[in-house]
C-alpha positions as a Markdown table, in Angstrom:
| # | Residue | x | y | z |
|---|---|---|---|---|
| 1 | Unk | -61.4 | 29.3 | -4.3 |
| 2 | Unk | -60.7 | 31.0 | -7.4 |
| 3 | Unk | -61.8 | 29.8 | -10.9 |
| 4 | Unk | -59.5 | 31.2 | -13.5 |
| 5 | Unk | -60.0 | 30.5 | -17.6 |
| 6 | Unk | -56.9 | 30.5 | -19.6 |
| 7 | Unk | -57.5 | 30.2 | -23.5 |
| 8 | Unk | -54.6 | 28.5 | -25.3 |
| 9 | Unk | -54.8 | 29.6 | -29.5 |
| 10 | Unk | -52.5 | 27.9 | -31.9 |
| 11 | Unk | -51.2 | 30.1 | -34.5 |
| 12 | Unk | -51.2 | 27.5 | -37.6 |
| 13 | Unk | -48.7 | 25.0 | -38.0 |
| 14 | Unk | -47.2 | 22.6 | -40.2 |
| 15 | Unk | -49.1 | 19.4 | -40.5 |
| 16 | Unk | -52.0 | 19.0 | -42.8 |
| 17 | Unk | -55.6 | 17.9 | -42.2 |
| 18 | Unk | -58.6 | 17.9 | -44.9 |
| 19 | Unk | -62.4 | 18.1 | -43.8 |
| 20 | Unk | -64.8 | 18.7 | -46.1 |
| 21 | Unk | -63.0 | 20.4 | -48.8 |
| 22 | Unk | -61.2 | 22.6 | -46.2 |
| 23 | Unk | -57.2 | 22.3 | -46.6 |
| 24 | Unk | -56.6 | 23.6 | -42.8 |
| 25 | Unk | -52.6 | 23.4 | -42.0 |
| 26 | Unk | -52.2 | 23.0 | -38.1 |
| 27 | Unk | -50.5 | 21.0 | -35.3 |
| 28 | Unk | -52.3 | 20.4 | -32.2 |
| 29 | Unk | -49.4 | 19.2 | -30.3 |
| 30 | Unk | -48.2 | 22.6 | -30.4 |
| 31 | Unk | -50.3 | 23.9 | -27.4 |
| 32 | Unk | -52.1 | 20.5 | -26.4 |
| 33 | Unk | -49.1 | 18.8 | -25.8 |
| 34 | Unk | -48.1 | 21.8 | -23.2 |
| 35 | Unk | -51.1 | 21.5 | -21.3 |
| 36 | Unk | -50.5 | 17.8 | -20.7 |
| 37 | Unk | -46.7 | 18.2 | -19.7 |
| 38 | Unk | -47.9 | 21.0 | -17.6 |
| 39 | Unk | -50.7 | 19.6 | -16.1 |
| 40 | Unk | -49.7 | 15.6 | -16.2 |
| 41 | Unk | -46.2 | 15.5 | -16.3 |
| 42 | Unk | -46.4 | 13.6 | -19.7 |
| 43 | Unk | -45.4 | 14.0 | -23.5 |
| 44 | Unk | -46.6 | 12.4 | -26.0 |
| 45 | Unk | -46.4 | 12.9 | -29.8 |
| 46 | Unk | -49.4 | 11.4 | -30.8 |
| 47 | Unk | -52.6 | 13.5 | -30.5 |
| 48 | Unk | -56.1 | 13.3 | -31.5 |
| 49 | Unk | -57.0 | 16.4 | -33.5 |
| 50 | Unk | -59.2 | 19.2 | -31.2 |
| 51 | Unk | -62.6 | 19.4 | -32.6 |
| 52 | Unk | -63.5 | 22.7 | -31.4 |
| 53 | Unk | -61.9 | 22.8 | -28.0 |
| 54 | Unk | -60.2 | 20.7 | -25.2 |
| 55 | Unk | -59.5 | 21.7 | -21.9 |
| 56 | Unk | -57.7 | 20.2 | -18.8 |
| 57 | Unk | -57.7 | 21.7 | -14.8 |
| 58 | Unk | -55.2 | 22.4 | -12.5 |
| 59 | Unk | -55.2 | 23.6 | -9.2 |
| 60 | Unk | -52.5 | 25.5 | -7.2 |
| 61 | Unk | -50.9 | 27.9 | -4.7 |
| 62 | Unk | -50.7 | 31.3 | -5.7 |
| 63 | Unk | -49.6 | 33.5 | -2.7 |
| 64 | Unk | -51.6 | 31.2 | -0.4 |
| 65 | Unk | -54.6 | 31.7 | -2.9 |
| 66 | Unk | -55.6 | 28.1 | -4.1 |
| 67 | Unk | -56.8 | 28.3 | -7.5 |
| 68 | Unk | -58.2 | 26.6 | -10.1 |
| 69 | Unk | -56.7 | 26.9 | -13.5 |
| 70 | Unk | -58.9 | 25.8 | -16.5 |
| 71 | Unk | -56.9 | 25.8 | -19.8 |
| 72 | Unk | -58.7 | 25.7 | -22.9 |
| 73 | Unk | -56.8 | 24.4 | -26.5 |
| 74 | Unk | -58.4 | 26.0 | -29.7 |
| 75 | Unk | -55.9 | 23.8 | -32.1 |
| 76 | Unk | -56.1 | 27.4 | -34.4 |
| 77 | Unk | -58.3 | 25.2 | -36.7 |
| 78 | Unk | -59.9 | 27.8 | -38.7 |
| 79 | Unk | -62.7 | 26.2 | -39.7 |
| 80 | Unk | -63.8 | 26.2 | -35.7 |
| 81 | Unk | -63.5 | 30.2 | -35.3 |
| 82 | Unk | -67.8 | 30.2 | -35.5 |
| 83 | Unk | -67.3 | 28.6 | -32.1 |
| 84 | Unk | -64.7 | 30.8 | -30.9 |
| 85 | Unk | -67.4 | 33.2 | -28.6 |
| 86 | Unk | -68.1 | 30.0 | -27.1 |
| 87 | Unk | -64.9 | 29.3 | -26.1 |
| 88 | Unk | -63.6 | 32.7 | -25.4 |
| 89 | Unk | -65.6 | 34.2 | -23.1 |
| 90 | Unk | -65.4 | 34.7 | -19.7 |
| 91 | Unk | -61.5 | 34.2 | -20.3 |
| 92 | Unk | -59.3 | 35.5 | -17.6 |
| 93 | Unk | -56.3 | 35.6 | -20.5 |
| 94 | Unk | -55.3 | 34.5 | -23.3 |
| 95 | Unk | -51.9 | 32.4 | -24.3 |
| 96 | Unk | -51.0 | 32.7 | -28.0 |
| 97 | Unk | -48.7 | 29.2 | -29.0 |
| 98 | Unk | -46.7 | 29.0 | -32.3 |
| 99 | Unk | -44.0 | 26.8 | -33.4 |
| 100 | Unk | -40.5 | 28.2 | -33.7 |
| 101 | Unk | -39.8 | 26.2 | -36.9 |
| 102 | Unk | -42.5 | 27.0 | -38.6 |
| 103 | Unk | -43.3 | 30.7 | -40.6 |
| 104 | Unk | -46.9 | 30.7 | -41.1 |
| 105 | Unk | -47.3 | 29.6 | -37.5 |
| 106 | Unk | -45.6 | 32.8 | -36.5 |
| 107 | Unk | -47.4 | 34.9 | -39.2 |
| 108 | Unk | -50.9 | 34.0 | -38.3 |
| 109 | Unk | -50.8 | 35.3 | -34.5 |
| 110 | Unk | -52.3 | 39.2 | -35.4 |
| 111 | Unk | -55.4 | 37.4 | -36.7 |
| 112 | Unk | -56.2 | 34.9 | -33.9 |
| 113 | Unk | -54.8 | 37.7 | -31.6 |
| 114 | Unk | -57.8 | 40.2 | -33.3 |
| 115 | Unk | -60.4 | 37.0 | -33.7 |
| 116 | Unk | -60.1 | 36.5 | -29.6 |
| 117 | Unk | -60.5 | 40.1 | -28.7 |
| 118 | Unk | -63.7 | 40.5 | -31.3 |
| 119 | Unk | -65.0 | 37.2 | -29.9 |
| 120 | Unk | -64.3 | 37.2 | -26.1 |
| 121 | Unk | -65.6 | 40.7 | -25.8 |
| 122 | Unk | -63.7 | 41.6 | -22.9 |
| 123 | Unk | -64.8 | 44.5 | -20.9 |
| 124 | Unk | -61.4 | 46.5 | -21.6 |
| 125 | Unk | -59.8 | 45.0 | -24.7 |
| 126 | Unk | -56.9 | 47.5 | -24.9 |
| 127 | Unk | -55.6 | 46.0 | -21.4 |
| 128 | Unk | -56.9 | 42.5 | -21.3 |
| 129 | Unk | -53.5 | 40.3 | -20.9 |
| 130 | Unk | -51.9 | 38.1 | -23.3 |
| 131 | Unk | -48.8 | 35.9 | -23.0 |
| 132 | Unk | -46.8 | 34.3 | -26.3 |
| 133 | Unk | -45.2 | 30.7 | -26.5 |
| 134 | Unk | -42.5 | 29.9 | -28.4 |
| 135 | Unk | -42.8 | 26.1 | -28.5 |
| 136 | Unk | -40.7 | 23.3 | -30.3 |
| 137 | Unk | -37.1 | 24.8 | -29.5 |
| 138 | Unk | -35.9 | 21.2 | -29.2 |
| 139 | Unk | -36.3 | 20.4 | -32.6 |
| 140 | Unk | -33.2 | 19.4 | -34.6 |
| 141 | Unk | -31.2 | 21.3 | -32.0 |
| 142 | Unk | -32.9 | 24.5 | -32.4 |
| 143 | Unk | -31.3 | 24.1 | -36.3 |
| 144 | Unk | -34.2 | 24.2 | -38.2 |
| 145 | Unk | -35.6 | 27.3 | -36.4 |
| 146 | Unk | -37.4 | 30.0 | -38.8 |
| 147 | Unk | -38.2 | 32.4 | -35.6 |
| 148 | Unk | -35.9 | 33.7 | -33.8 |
| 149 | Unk | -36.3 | 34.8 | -30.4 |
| 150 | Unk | -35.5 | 38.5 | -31.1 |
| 151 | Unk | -37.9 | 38.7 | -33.8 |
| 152 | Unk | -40.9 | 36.8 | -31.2 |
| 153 | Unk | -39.7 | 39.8 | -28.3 |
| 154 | Unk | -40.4 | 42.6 | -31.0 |
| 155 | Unk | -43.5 | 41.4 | -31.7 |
| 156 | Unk | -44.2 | 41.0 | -28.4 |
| 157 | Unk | -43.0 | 44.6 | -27.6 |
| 158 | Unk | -45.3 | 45.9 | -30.6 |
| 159 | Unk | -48.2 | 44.3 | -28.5 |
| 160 | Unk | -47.8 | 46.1 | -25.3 |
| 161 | Unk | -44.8 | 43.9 | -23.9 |
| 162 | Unk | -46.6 | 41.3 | -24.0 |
| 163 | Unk | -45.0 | 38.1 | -21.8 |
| 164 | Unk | -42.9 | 35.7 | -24.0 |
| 165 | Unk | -41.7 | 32.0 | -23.0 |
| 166 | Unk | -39.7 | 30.2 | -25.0 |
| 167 | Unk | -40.7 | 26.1 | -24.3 |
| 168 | Unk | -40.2 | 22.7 | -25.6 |
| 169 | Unk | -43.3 | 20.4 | -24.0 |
| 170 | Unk | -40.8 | 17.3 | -25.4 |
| 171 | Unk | -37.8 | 18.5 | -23.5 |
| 172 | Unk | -40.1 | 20.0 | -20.2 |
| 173 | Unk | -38.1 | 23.3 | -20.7 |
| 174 | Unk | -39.7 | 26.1 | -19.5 |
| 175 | Unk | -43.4 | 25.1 | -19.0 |
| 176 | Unk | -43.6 | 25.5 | -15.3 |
| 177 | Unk | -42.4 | 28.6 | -15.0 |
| 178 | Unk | -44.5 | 29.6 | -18.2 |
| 179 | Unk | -48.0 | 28.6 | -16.6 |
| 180 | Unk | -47.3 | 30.0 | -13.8 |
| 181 | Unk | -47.2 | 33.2 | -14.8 |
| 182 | Unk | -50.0 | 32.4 | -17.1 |
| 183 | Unk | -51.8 | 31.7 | -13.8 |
| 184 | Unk | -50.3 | 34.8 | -11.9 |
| 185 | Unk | -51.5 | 36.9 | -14.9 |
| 186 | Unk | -55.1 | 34.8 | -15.1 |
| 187 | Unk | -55.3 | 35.7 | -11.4 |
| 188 | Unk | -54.7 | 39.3 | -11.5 |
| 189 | Unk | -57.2 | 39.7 | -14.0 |
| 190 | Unk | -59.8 | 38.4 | -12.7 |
| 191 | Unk | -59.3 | 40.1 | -9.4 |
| 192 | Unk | -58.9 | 43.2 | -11.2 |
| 193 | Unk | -62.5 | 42.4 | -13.3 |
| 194 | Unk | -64.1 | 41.4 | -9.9 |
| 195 | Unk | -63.3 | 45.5 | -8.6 |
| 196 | Unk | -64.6 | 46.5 | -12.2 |
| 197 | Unk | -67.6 | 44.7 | -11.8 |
| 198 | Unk | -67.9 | 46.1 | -8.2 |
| 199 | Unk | -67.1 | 49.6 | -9.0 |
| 200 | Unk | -70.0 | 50.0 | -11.6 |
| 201 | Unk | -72.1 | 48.4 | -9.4 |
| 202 | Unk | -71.6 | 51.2 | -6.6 |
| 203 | Unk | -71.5 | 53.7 | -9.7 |
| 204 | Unk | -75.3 | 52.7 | -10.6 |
| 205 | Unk | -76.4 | 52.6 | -7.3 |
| 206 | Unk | -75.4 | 56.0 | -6.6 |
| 207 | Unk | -76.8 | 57.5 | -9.7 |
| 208 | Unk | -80.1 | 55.6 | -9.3 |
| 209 | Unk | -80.3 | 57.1 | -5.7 |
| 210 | Unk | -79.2 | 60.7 | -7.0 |
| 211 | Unk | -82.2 | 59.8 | -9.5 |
| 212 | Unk | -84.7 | 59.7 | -7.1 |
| 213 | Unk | -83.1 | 62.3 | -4.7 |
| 214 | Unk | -82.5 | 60.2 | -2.0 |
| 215 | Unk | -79.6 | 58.6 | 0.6 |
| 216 | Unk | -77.8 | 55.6 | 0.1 |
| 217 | Unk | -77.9 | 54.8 | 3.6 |
């Protein structure tokens, strides 16, 4: 079985919570309240706030591999980006979630896209995969909407055509088919690490043979 790590990072979002002095503006429901359609088939508008990091398992088919798929929620609480490393790495990919009615929720997804690369690490940063949410498109009709969906696909486009879902967790549009190809992606990359890994391996094996002048056999 395959154990694949899927981070989920909320760009900021529009309620407000104070901690010690810290004005942070953010809405966990945003991202967390995916995970739980996706994974429990249930929505609910009242969350507890993410301190640091939650997480919820799935397991599935993916061409007759049976996975695991661990999601991890960040909230995009600032104040918790010390922790990110923690939370980042070993992360097949990464799934950036902002609010569709909301502008500094769009604006903030460079940083947190930057912050996961510096604090995962990944072995090839320029290719490790990404996906983009769209969430909230229920909301008043889609009436109060500050993003549009153009504007989401040229960002998206500016990142390498990166994959974009547009979902509402209320309405459970689009989140299947979303996280599953958050899972196809997850799996991909993790296979594709696994040959990495095994490549340099057989690379430093060879050279420490040709260092001693001797046969692999």
């Amino acid at each position: 079985m395959n154990f694949l790590k899927v981070v989920c990072c909320l760009g900021l979002t529009s309620s407000v919570m104070r901690f010690q002095g810290w004005e942070d503006v953010f809405d966990e429901s945003v991202s967390f309240g995916l995970m739980l359609r996706y994974v429990y088939k249930k929505f609910n508008q009242q969350y507890k706030a993410t301190i640091g990091a939650d997480f919820v398992t799935k397991e599935l088919l993916i061409d007759d591999q049976l996975v695991t798929l661990q999601i991890w929620d960040t909230a995009g609480q600032e104040r918790f980006q010390s922790l990110g490393a923690a939370f980042y790495r070993g992360a097949d990919c990464c799934v950036l979630v902002y609010d569709v009615n909301v502008q500094k929720s769009f604006e903030t997804l460079n940083n947190w896209h930057d912050e996961f690369l510096r604090q995962a690490d990944p072995m090839n940063p320029d290719t490790f995969p990404f996906l983009l949410f769209g969430n909230k498109i229920d909301i008043d009709g889609g009436g109060s909407r500050l993003i549009s969906e153009k504007r989401a696909r040229d960002w998206c486009a500016s990142k390498g055509d990166m994959p974009y879902f547009e979902t509402s967790a209320k309405e459970n549009y689009n989140v299947d088919e979303a996280f599953l190809c958050v899972a196809k992606t997850a799996l991909a990359s993790h296979q594709d690490f696994e040959y990495d890994i095994y490549n340099q391996g057989i690379s430093e094996s060879i050279s420490e043979v040709e260092q001693r002048g001797g046969c692999a056999c």
